[in-house]
ChimeraX commands (.cxc) that place a marker at each C-alpha (Angstrom):
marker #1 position -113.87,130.33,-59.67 radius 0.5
marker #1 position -115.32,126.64,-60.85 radius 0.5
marker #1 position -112.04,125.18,-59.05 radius 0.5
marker #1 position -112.45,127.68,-56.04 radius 0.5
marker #1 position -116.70,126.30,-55.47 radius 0.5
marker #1 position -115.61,122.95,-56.42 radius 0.5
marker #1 position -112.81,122.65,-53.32 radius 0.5
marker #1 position -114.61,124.48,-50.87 radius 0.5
marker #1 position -117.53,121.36,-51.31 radius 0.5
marker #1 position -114.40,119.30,-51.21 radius 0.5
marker #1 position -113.57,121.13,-47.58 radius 0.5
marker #1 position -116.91,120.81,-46.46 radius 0.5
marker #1 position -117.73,117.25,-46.92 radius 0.5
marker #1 position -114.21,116.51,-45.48 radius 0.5
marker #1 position -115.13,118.77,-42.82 radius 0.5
marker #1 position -118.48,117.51,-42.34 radius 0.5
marker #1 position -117.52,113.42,-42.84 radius 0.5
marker #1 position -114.79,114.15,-39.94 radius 0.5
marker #1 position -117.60,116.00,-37.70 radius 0.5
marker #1 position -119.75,112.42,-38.06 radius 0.5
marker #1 position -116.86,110.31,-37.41 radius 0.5
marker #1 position -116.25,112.13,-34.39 radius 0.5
marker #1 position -119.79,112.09,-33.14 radius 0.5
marker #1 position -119.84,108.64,-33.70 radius 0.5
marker #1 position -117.21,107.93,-31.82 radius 0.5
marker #1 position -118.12,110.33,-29.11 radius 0.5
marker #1 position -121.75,108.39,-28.95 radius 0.5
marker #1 position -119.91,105.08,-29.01 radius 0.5
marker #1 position -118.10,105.87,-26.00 radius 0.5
marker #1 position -120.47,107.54,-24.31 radius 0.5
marker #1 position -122.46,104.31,-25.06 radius 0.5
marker #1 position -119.60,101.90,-24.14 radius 0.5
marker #1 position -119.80,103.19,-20.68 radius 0.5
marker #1 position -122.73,103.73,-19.96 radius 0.5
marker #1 position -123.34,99.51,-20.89 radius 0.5
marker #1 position -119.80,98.71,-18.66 radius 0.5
marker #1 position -121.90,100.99,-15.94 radius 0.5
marker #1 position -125.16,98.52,-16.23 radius 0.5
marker #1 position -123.03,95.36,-16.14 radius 0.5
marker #1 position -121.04,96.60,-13.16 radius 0.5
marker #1 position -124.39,97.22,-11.60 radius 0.5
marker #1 position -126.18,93.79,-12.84 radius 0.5
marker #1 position -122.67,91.92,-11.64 radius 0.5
marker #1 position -122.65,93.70,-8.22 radius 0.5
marker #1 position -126.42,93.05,-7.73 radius 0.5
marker #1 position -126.10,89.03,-8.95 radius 0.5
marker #1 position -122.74,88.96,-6.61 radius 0.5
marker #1 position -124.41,90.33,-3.75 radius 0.5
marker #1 position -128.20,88.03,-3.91 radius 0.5
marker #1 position -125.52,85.42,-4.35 radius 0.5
marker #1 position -123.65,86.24,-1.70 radius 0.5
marker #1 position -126.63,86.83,0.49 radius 0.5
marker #1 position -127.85,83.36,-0.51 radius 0.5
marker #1 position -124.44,81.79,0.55 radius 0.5
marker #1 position -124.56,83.44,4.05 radius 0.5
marker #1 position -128.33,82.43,4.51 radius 0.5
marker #1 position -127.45,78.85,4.47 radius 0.5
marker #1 position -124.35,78.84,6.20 radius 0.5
marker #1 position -126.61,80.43,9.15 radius 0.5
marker #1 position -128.98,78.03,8.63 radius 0.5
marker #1 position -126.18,75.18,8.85 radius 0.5
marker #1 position -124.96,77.31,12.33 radius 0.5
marker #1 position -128.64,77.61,13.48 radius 0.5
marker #1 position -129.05,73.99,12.78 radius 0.5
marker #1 position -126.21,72.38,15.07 radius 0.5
marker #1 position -127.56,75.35,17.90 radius 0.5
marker #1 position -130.93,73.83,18.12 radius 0.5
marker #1 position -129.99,70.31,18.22 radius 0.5
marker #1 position -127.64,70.83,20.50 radius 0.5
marker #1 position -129.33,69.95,23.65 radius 0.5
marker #1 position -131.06,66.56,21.94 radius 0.5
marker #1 position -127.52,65.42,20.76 radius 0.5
marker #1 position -126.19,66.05,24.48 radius 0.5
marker #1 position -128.87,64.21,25.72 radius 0.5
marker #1 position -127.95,61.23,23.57 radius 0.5
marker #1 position -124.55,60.74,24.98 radius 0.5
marker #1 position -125.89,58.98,28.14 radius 0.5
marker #1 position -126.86,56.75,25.60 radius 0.5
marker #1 position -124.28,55.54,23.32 radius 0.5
marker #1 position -126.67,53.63,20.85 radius 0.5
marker #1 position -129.35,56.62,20.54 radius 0.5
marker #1 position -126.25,58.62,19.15 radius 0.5
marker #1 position -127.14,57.79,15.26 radius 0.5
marker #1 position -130.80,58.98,15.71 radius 0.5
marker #1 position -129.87,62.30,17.14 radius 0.5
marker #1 position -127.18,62.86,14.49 radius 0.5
marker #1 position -129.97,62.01,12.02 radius 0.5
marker #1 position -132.87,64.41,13.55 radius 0.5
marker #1 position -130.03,67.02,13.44 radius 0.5
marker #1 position -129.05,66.51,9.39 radius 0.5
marker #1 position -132.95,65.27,8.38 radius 0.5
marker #1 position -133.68,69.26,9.87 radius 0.5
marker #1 position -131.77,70.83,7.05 radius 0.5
marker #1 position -132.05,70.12,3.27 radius 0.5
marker #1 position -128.42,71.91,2.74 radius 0.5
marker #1 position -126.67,69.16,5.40 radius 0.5
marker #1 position -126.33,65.67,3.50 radius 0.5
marker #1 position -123.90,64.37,6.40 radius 0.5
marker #1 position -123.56,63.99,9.47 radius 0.5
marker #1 position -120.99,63.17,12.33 radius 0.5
marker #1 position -119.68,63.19,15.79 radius 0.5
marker #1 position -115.85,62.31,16.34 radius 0.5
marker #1 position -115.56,61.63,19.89 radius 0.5
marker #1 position -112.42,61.88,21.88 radius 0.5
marker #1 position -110.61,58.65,21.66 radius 0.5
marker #1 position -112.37,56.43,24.21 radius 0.5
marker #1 position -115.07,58.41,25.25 radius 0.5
marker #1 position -117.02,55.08,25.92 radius 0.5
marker #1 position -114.39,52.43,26.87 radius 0.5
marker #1 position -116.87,50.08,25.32 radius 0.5
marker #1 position -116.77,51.36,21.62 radius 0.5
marker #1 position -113.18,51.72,21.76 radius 0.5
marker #1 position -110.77,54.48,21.07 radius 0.5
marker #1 position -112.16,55.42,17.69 radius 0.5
marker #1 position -115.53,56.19,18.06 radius 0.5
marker #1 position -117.23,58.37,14.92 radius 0.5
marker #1 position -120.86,57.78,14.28 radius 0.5
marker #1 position -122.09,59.17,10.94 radius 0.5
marker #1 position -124.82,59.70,9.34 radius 0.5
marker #1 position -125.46,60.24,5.39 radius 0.5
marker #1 position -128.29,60.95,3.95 radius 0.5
marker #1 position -129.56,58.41,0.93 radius 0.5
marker #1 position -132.62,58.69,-1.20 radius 0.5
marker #1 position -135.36,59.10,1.15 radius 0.5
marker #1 position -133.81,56.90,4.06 radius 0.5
marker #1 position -130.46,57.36,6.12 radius 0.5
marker #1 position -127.05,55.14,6.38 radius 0.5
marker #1 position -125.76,54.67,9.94 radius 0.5
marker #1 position -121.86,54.04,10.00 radius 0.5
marker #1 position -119.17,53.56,11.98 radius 0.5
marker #1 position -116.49,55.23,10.82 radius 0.5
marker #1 position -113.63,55.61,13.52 radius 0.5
marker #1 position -110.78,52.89,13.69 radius 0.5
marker #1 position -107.10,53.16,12.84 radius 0.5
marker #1 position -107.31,52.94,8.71 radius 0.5
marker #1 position -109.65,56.19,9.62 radius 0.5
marker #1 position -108.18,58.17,12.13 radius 0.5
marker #1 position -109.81,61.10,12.25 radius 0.5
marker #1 position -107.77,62.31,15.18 radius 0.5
marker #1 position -105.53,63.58,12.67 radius 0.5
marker #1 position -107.92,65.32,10.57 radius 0.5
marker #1 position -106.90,69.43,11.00 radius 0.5
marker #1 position -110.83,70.32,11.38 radius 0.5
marker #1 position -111.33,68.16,14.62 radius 0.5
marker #1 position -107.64,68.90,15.92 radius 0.5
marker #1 position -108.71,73.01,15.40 radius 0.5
marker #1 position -111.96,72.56,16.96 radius 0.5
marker #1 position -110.60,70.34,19.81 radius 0.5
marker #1 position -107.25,72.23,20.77 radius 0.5
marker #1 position -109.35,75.68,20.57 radius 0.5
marker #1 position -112.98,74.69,21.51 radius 0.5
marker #1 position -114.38,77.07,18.55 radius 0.5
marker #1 position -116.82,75.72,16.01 radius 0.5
marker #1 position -115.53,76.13,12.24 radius 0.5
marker #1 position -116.15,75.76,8.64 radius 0.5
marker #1 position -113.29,74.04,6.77 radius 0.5
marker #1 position -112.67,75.09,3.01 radius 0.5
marker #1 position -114.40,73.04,0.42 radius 0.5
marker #1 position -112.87,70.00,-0.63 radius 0.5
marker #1 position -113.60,66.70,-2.49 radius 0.5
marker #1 position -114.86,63.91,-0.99 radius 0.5
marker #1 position -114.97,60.34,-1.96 radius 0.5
marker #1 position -118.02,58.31,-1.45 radius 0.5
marker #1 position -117.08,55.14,-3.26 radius 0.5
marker #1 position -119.45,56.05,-6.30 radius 0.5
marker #1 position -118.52,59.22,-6.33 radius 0.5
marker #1 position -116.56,62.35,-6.07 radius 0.5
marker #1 position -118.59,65.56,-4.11 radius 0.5
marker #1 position -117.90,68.91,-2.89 radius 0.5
marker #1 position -118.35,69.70,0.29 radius 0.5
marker #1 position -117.71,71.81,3.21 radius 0.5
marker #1 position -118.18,71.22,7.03 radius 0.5
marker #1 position -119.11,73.06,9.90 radius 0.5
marker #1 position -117.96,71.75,12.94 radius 0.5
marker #1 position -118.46,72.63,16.58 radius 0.5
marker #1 position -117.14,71.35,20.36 radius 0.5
marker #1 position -119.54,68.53,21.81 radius 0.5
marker #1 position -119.34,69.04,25.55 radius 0.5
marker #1 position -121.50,67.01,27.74 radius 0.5
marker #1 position -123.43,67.49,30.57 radius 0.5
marker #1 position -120.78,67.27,32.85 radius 0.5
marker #1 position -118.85,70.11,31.09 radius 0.5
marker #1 position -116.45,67.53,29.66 radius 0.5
marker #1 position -115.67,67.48,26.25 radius 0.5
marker #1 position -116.70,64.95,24.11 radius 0.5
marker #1 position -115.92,65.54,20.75 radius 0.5
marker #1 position -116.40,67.61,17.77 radius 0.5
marker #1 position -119.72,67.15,15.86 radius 0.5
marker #1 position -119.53,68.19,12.17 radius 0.5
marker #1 position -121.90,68.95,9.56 radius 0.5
marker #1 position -120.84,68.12,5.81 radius 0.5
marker #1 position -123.09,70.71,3.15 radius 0.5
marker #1 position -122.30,69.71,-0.38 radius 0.5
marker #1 position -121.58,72.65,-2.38 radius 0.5
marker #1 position -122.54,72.28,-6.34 radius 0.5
marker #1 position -125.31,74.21,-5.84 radius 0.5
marker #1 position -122.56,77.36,-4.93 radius 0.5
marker #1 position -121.77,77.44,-9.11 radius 0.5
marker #1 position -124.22,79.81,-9.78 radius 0.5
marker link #1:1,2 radius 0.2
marker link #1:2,3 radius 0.2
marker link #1:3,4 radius 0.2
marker link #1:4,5 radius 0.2
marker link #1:5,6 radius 0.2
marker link #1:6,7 radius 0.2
marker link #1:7,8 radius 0.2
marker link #1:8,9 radius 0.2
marker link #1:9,10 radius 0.2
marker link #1:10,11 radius 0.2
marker link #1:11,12 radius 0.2
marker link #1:12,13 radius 0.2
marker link #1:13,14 radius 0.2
marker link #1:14,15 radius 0.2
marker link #1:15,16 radius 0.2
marker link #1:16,17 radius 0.2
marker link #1:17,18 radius 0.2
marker link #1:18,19 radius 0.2
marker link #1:19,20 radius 0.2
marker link #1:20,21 radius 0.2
marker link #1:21,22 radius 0.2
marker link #1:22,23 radius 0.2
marker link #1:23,24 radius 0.2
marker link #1:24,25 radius 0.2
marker link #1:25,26 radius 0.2
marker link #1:26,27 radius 0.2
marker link #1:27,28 radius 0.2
marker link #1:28,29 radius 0.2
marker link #1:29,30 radius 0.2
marker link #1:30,31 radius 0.2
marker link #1:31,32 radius 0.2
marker link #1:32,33 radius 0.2
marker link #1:33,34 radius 0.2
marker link #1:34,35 radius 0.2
marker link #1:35,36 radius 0.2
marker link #1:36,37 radius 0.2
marker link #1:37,38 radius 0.2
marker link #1:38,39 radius 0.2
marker link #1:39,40 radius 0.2
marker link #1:40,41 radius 0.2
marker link #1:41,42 radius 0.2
marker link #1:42,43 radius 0.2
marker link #1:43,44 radius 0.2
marker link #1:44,45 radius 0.2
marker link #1:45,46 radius 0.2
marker link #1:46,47 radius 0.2
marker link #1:47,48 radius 0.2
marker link #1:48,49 radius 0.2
marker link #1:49,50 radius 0.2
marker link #1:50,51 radius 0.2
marker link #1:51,52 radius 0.2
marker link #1:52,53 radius 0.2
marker link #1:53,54 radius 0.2
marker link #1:54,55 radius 0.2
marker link #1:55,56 radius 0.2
marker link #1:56,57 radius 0.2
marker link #1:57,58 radius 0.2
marker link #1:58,59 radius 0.2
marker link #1:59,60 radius 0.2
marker link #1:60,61 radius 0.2
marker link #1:61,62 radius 0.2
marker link #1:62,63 radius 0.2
marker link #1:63,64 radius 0.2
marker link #1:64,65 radius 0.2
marker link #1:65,66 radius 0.2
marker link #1:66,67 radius 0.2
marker link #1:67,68 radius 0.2
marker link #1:68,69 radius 0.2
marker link #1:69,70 radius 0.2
marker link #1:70,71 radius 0.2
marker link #1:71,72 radius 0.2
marker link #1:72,73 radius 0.2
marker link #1:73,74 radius 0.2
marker link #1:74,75 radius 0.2
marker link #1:75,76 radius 0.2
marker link #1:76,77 radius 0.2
marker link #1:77,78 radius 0.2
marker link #1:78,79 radius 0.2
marker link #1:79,80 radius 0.2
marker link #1:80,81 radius 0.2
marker link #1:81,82 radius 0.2
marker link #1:82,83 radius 0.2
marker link #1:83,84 radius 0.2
marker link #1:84,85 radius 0.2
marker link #1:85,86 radius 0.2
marker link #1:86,87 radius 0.2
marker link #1:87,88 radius 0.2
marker link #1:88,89 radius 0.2
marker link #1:89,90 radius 0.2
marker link #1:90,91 radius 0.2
marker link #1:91,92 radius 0.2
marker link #1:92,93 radius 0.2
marker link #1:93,94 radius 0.2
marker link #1:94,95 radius 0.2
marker link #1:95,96 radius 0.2
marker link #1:96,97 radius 0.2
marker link #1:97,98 radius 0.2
marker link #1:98,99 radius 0.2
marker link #1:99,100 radius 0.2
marker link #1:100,101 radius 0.2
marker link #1:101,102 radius 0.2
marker link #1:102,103 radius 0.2
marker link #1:103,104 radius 0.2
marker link #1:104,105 radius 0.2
marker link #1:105,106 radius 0.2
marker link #1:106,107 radius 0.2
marker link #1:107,108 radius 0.2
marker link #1:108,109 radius 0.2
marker link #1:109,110 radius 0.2
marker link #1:110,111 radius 0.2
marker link #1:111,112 radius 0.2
marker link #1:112,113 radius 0.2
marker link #1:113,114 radius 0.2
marker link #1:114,115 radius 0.2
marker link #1:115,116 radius 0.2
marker link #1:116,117 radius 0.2
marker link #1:117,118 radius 0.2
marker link #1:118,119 radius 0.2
marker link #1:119,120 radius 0.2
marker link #1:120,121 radius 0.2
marker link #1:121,122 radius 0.2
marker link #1:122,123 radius 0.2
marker link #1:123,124 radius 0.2
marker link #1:124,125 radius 0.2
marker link #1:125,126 radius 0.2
marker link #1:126,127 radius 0.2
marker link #1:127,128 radius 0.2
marker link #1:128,129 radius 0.2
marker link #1:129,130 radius 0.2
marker link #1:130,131 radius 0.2
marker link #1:131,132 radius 0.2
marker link #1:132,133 radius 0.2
marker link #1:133,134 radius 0.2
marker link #1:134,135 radius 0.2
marker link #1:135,136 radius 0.2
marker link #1:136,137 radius 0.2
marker link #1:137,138 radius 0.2
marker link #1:138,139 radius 0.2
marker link #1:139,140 radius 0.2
marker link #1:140,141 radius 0.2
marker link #1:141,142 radius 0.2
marker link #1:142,143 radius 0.2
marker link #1:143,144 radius 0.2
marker link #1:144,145 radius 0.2
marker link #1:145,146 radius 0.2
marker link #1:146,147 radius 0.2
marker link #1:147,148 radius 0.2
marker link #1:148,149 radius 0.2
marker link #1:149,150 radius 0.2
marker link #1:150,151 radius 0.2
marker link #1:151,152 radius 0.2
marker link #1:152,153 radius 0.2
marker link #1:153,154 radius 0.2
marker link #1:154,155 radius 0.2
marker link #1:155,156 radius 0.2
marker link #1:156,157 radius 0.2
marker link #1:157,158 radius 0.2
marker link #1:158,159 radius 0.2
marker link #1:159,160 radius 0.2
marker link #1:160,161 radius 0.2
marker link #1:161,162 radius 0.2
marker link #1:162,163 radius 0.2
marker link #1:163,164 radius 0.2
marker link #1:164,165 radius 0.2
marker link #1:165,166 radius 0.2
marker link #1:166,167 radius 0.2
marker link #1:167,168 radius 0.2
marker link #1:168,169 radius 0.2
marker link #1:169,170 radius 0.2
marker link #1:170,171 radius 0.2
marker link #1:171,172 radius 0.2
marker link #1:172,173 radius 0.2
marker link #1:173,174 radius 0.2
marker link #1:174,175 radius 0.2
marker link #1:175,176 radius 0.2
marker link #1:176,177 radius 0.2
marker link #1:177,178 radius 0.2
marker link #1:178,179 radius 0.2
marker link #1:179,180 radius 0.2
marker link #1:180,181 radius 0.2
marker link #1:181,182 radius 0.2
marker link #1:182,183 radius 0.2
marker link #1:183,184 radius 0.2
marker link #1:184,185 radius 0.2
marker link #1:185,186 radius 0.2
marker link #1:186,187 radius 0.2
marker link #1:187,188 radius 0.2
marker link #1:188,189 radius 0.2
marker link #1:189,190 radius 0.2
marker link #1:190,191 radius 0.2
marker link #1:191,192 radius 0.2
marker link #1:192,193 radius 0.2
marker link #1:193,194 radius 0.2
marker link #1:194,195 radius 0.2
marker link #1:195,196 radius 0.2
marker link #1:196,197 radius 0.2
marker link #1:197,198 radius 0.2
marker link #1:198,199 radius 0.2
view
């Protein structure tokens, strides 16, 4: 009878000791998911301000080269007010850090056949350069020939760019520069550098 008692405890705190291990590992699953479900949610949320922060400033970039549009036609009857429209265009943007305008190889007889004014933003002033000749043919570069053999503005894929002091990311919107006469002129690109996208 003493054995009997004695084994049926035995039974029930096996019994009972299985019952808690398998609530515990109903509640730790239940648990488990319910924590994937939040991070799914936080992740989807973070992906989507991010990706809602990305878009903003591309339109900005887009909405950018649309309003100065008119000014930088303007300044191709004027070869030498070129720079200062490229730099009203980039100074109205804090995303744009460059700016350019590769012109079809001589546009103006008198600046030659490469002709690429650029801008770059530095410190609180600007550089004006000349970049076109034939160590920097950007005739050959496969964002101007796409923008030029299609006439459709475009942003190229990131990429690294080499200032001399330094190596950046950036990425570049470019666009068709027709002038007033309907002919085209070049392609005028934007350069955004991109760090800031590591978020």
């Amino acid at each position: 009878m003493f054995k009997k008692s004695w084994l049926s405890r035995v039974g029930i705190m096996v019994i009972a000791a299985l019952m808690v291990e398998a609530i515990s590992v109903v509640q730790y699953q239940s648990l488990k998911g319910i924590m994937e479900q939040d991070m799914n949610i936080r992740s989807r949320i973070a992906m989507g301000a991010s990706a809602d922060r990305i878009g903003h400033v591309f339109e900005l970039t887009e909405a950018t080269m649309n309003e100065n549009m008119l000014d930088v036609r303007r300044s191709l009857l004027r070869p030498d007010s070129i720079f200062r429209a490229i730099q009203y265009t980039i100074d109205d943007n804090p995303h744009i850090i460059n700016g350019c305008i590769a012109f079809v190889p001589n546009y103006y007889h008198s600046k030659g056949y490469y002709f690429e004014p650029t801008v770059f933003k530095s410190g609180d002033g600007y550089i004006y350069k000349q970049l076109g000749s034939i160590s920097h043919d950007y005739t050959s570069n496969p964002a101007y020939r796409r923008v030029i053999d299609s006439g459709e503005a475009c942003w190229s894929d990131p990429y690294i760019y080499n200032t001399g002091e330094e190596h950046i990311s950036l990425i570049t919107y470019t666009c068709p520069l027709v002038d007033n006469d309907g002919i085209l002129a070049g392609a005028i690109g934007l350069d955004m550098e991109v760090s800031w996208l590591d978020l």
